[in-house]
Structure formats: structure tokens, C-alpha cells
N, C-alpha and C positions, 0 to 999 in steps of 0.2 A: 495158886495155880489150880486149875479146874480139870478132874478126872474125868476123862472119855467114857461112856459110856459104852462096854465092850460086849453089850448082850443084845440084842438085837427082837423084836417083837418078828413071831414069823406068819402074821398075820395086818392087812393093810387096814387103817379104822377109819371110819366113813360117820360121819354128822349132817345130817340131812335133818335141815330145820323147816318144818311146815308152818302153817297160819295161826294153829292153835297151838304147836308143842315141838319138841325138836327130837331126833331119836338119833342115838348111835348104836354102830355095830361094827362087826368084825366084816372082812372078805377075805378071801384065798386068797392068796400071791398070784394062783394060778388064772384069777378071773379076768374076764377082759371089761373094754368101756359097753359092749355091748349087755356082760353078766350084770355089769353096776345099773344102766340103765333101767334092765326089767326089775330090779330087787326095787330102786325109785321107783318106777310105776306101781307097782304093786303095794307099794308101801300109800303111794296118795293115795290108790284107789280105799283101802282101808283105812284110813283117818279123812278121808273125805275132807281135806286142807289144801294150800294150794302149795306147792311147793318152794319155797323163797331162796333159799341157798345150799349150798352142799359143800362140805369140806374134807376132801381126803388127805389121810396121810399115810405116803408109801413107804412102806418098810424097805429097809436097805439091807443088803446080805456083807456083813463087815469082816474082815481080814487082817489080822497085823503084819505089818512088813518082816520077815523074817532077819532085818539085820537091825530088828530093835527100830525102825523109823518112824514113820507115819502110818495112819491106819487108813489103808482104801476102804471106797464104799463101791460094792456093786449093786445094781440092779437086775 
């Protein structure tokens, strides 16, 4: 049996792979598609690469069932 992961990152990680390199970072929870956009722009303009893929992964805000059940995820 495989143990749930009950901790939760409070931070969303973003991999943005250019021509020459690939870079990761953290974002807010708070940011929107418009925050991630310029942080990409900004980030080709300074590596001067052209931008090929992007991969986010959104943190979830987790909760255990209080009668012992399942574990919700929110967003």
C-alpha cells in the first residue's frame, strides 16, 4: 500500500525549456496566467532562445476527511 502524501508544496513549479537550456522556478499560488506569461517573456528575452515548452505543476491545498476517509484536494 502506497502512503499519501499529506504535505503539500505552497508554491506552483513552472519548467520552461528554451533552445539552448531549460530553467525552473517557483510562482505564487496567488499569480495569475497573465503573472506566468511576463516572468516567460522575460525570461526569453534574457536567454535570447526561443521558447519550446513549458510545464506547470499546480499545487493543491489538501484536507483530510474528518471521519478518517478520503483526502480532498482543493484548488
Amino acid at each position: 500500500m502506497q502512503r499519501l502524501r499529506t504535505e503539500c508544496p505552497t508554491q506552483n513549479q513552472v519548467v520552461a525549456v528554451f533552445e539552448p537550456n531549460a530553467l525552473s522556478f517557483d510562482l505564487p499560488r496567488s499569480a495569475t496566467l497573465e503573472d506566468l506569461a511576463g516572468r516567460l517573456a522575460h525570461l526569453s528575452e534574457r536567454h535570447g532562445g526561443a521558447l519550446t515548452s513549458v510545464s506547470v505543476r499546480v499545487s493543491a491545498q489538501m484536507r483530510a476527511d474528518p471521519s478518517g476517509g478520503a483526502i480532498f484536494l482543493r484548488s
